[in-house]
N, C-alpha and C positions, 0 to 999 in steps of 0.2 A: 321434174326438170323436163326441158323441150329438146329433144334429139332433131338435128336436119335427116330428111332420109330422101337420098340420090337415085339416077337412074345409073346403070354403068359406064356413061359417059364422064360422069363425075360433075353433074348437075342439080341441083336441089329440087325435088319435086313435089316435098311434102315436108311436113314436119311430124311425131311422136311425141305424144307424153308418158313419161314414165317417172315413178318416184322410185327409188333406192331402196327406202324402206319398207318399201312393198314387195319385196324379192328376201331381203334379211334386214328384219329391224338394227342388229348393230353387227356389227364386222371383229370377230374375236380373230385377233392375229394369232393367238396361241394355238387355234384349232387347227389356223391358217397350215403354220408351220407344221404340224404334226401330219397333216394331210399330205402337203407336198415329201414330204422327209418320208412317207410310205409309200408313196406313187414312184418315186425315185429307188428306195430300196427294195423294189419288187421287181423291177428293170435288172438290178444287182444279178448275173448269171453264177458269180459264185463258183465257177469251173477251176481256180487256183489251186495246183498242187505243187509239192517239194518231197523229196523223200526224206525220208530219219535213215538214221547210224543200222538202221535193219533190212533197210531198203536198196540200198547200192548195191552197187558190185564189190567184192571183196573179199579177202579174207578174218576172221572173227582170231587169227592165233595174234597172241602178246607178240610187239614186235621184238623184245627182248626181257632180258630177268627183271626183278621188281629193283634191286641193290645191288653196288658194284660195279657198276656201269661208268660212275659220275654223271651219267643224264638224268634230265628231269623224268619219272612216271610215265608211262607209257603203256594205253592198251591195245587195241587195235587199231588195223590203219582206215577203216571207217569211222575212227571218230570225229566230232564234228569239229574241232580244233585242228583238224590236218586238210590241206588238199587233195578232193573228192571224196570225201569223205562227207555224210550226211548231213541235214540241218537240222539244230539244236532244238530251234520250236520251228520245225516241217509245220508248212501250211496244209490244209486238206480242203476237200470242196465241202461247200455247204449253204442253205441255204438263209440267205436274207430275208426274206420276205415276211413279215407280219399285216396283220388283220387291224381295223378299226370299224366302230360301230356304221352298221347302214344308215344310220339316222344322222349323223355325226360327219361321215362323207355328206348326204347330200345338202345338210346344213354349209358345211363347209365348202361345194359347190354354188349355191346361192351367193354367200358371204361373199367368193372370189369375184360374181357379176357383177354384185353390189358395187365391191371396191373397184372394180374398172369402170362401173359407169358413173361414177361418184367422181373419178378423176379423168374424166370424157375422153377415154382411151376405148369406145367403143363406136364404128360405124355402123349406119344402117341403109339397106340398100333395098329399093322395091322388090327387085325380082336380080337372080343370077343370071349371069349373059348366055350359058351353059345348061339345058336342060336335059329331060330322058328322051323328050321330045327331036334333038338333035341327030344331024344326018352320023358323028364323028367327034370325038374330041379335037377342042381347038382352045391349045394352051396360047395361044396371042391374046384371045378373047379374054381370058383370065386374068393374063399380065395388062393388056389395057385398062381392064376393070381397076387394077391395085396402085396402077401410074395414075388414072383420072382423080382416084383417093385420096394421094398424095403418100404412098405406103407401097410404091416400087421397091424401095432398097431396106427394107422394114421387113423382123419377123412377124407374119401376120397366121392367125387363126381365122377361118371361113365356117360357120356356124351354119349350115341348110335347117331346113325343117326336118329335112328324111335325106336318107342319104340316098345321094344318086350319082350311078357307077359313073358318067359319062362326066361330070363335073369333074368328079375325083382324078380322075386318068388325063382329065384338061390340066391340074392344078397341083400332079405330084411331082412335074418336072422342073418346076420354080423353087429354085432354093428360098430354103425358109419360111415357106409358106406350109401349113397342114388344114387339111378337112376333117371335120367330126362333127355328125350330127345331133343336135341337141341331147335329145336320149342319150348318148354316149359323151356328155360335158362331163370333168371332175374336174376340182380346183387345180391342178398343175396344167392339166390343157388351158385352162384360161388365163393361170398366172403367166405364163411361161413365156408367151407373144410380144412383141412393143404393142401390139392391136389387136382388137377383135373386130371382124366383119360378119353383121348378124341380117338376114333378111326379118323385115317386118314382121313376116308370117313365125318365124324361127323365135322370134322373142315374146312373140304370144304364147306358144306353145311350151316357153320356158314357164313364162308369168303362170301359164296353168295349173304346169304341174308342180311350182313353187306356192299357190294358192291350195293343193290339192293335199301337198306334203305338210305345211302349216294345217292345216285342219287336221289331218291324219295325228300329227304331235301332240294335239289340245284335247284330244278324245279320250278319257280314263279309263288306265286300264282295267280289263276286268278280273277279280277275282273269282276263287275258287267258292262254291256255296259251302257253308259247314258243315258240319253234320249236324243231324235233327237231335240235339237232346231225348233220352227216352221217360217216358212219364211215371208219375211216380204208381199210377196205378197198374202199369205194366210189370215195373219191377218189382211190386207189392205181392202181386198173382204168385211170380215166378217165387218168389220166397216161400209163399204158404203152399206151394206145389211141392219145393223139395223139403219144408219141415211135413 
C-alpha cells in the first residue's frame, strides 16, 4: 500500500510504500486481546482493602445468652451482619499483574501496526516540528502539527524514532495525545489511539526490527548434544578387569 507523507504543515510531500504483511503476515485477534487484557492488568495497583469481623474495633463478648431471649442467635457485635461490624468476604490488596511470552508481546506489537495500517489509521510525517536541536519546548508547534492532520480533537499516538525530551515536554500538555518511542511500541499503545503519527525514519526502524524479530522466530532451536555411547571394547576391558 502507498502512505501520503506530510510536512507539518499538513502538506503532502512525498509518498511510502509499505505492505502489511511485511510487519505481520496475519493479525490474530485472540493474541490481540490477551496482549491488551495484560497491558491493562499490570496498570491494576490492587491497593483495595476492607477489614473482616477480626479487624475492627469491638468487643468479641456474646451480646446475650444463646436461648430464652425470644431473639434471633447472636454473637458478637463485630459480626458482619450488624452495623460496623466487619466484612463478610474483606477485600485485601493484591497483585494483578501476569506475564506473556516475549516473543508473543512482540508478535502481537506487529499485528497491532499491521491492523492500523491495513485500516489507514496511521499518518506519516517527514520530520517532527520539535527537535533536540530546539531553543525550548513549544506545545503550539505540536498542536498545529495534529490541526494541519486533521486529528486536533482526536486521541492521537506520536511515534519518534528515539525519544527526544524536548518533543515530549512540547506534546504532554495536549490532552490525549501520548509520545513513545518505537523501541517502547506494545500493542495497547498502538491499539488504544483513534491515530498513529509515525515519522518515516520511526517506521523504518520498526520495519527493521520487525524483519530482524521474523528471522530470529525461523532460526531452530538448538538442542542439547547427547551423550557419546560407550564402546563395546571399552566395556569389554572393564569386565575382564574386574573378572
Amino acid at each position: 500500500m502507498n502512505l501520503a507523507v506530510y510536512d507539518v504543515t499538513g502538506k503532502q510531500v512525498g509518498s511510502y510504500d509499505v505492505d502489511p504483511a511485511e510487519i505481520a503476515p496475519r493479525v490474530n485477534k485472540q493474541l490481540l486481546h490477551d496482549a491488551v487484557v495484560m497491558y491493562q492488568a499490570n496498570q491494576r495497583q490492587g491497593t483495595h482493602k476492607t477489614k473482616t469481623r477480626g479487624e475492627v474495633a469491638g468487643s468479641t463478648k456474646k451480646l446475650y445468652r444463646q436461648k430464652g431471649t425470644g431473639n434471633a442467635r447472636a454473637g458478637g457485635r463485630r459480626s458482619g451482619t450488624r452495623r460496623g461490624g466487619g466484612h463478610i468476604f474483606a477485600k485485601h490488596p493484591r497483585d494483578f499483574g501476569w506475564r506473556m511470552p516475549r516473543k508473543a508481546l512482540q508478535a502481537a506489537t506487529r499485528m497491532a501496526l499491521a491492523s492500523r495500517l491495513a485500516d489507514d489509521e496511521v499518518k506519516l510525517v517527514a520530520a517532527l516540528p520539535i527537535d533536540a536541536s530546539a531553543a525550548g519546548p513549544k506545545t503550539a508547534a505540536v498542536a498545529g502539527m495534529l490541526a494541519a492532520l486533521g486529528l486536533g480533537e482526536a486521541t492521537v499516538l506520536v511515534a519518534p524514532e528515539q525519544h527526544d525530551a524536548v518533543f515530549w515536554k512540547s506534546a504532554r500538555n495536549i490532552a490525549g495525545v501520548s509520545v513513545t518511542p518505537v523501541a517502547d511500541l506494545n500493542a495497547w499503545a498502538l491499539l488504544s489511539p483513534r491515530a498513529v503519527v509515525m515519522t518515516t525514519a520511526a517506521i523504518d526502524a520498526f520495519r527493521a526490527a520487525a524483519k530482524s524479530q521474523a528471522a530470529a522466530g525461523r532460526q531452530p532451536a538448538r538442542r542439547a548434544p547427547s551423550p557419546r555411547p560407550r564402546s563395546a571394547r571399552s566395556s569389554g576391558a572393564k569386565k575382564g578387569k574386574e573378572g
